[in-house]
C-alpha positions in Angstrom: -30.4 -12.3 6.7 -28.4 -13.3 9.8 -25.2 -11.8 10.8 -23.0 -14.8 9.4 -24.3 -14.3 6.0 -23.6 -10.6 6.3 -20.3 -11.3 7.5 -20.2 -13.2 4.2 -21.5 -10.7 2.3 -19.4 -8.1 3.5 -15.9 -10.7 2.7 -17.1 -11.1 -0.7 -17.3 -7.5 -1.2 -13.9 -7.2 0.1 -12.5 -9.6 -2.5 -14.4 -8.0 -5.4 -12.9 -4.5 -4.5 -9.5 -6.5 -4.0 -9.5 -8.3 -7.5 -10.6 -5.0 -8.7 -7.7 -3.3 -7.1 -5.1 -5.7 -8.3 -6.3 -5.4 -12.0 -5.5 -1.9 -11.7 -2.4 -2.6 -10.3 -1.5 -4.7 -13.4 -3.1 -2.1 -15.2 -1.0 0.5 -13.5 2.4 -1.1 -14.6 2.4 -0.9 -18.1 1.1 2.2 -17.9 3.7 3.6 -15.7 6.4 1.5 -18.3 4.5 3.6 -21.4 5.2 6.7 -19.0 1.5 8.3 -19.7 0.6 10.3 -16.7 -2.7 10.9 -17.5 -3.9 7.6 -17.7 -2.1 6.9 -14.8 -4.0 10.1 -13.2 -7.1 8.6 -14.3 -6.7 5.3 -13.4 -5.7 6.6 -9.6 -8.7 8.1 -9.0 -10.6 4.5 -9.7 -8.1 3.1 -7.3 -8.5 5.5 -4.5 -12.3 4.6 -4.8 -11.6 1.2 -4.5 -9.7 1.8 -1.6 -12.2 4.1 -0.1 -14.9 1.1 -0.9 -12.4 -1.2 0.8 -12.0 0.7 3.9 -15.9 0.8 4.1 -16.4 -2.7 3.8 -13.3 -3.9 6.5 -14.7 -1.3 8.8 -18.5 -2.8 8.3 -16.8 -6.7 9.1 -15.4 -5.4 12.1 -18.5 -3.8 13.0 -20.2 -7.0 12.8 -17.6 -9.6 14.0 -17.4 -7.1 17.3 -21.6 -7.3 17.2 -20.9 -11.7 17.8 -18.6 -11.1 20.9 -19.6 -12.3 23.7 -18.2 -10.6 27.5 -15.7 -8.8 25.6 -13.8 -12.1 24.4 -11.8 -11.9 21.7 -12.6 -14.1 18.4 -9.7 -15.5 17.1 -11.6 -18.2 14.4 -14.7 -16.9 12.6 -15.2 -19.9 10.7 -15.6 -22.3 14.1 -17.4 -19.6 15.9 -20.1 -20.1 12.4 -20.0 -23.5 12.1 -21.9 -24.0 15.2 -24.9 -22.5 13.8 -24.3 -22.6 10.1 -22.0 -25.3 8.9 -23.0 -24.3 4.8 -22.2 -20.3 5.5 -18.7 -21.4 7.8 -17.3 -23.2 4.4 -18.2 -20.3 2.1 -16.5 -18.2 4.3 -13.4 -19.8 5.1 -13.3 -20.1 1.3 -13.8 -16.5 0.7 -11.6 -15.8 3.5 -8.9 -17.6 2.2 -9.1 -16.6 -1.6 -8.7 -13.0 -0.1 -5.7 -14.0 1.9 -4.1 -14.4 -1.6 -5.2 -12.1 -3.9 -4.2 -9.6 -0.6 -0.8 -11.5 -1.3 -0.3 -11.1 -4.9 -1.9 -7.6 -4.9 1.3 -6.4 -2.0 3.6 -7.9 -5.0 2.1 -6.0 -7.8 2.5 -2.9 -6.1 6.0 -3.6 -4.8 6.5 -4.1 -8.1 5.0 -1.1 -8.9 6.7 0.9 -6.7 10.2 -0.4 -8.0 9.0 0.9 -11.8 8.1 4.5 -10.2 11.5 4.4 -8.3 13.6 3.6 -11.6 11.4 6.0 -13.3 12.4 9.0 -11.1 15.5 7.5 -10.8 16.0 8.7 -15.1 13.9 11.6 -14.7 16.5 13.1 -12.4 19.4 11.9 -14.4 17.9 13.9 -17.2 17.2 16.9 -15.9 21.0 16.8 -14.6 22.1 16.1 -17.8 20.1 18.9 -19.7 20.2 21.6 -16.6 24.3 20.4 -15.7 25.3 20.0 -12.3 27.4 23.2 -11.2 29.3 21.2 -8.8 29.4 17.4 -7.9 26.5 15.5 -5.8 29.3 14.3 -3.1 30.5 17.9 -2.0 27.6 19.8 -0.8 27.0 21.9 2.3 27.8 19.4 6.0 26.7 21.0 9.3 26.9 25.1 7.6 30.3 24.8 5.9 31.2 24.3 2.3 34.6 22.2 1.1 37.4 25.1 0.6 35.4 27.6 2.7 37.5 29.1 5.7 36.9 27.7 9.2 35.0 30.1 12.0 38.0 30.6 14.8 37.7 28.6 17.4 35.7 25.9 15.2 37.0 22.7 14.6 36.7 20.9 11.3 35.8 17.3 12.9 33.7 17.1 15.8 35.8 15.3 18.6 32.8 15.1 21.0 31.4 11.3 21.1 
C-alpha cells in the first residue's frame, strides 16, 4: 500500500469516527431533553473514545502528509500533490475530504446545539434550587471589592474609586 492510499485510508477513518461522533451528538440531545444522566454518562464515555480514536487518526494523516514533503515545503492541496501519481486515489480523496468537511460542519451545530440545551438545563436547575433553598438576600446586592450595601465605610475609604 502506498502512502496516498494510506492517506486515504486514514480520512476515511476520520469520517467514520466523525459520523459516529455526530450520531451521538443527536443521540446526546434528546437525552439531555429526557434529563437522564446516566445515559448521558454512558453515552460520554463512547464519545470520549471516539474522540480519543479521532485524535489518533488526524495525528497518523499528519504524520504521513509531513512523510510527502519535500525540502521542508509546505503542502497546501493534497489532492494535486496525488493526482500526479494517482489520479483514481486524488478523486476518492477529495471526495472523502470533502464529505468530512461537512459532517465536521453539521457535527459543530449539533453540539452548539447541544451546549445551548445543557445551558437552559442549568439555567432551571439553579432556579430550583433557589426556589426550594430561598435566597436570603437578592442576586444584585452581594459583596463589591470587601464591602457589603449598608455596611459602614473604613475611615479614610472612599465609597467610589476616583482613580481612572
Amino acid at each position: 500500500m502506498d502512502i496516498y492510499s494510506k492517506i486515504l485510508e486514514t480520512l476515511r477513518g476520520q469520517l467514520d469516527a466523525n459520523k459516529a461522533l455526530l450520531d451521538l451528538s443527536k443521540e446526546k440531545s434528546n437525552i439531555l431533553r429526557e434529563n437522564n444522566t446516566s445515559k448521558l454518562m454512558l453515552l460520554a464515555s463512547e464519545e470520549e473514545k471516539l474522540v480519543r480514536k479521532t485524535i489518533e487518526l488526524e495525528k497518523e494523516r499528519g504524520n504521513l502528509v509531513n512523510a510527502l514533503k519535500v525540502n521542508d515545503q509546505s503542502i497546501t492541496d493534497l489532492s494535486s500533490l496525488i493526482s500526479k501519481t494517482s489520479p483514481v486515489t486524488a478523486e476518492n480523496t477529495k471526495k472523502v475530504s470533502q464529505e468530512l468537511k461537512e459532517i465536521l460542519t453539521e457535527l459543530q451545530l449539533q453540539n452548539d446545539l447541544n451546549n445551548k440545551i445543557m445551558e437552559i438545563a442549568l439555567e432551571q436547575i439553579e432556579f430550583s434550587k433557589n426556589v426550594l433553598m430561598g435566597a436570603s438576600e437578592p442576586q444584585t446586592y452581594g459583596k463589591i471589592k470587601g464591602n457589603y450595601a449598608g455596611e459602614k465605610q473604613a475611615p479614610g475609604k472612599k465609597f467610589f474609586e476616583d482613580k481612572f
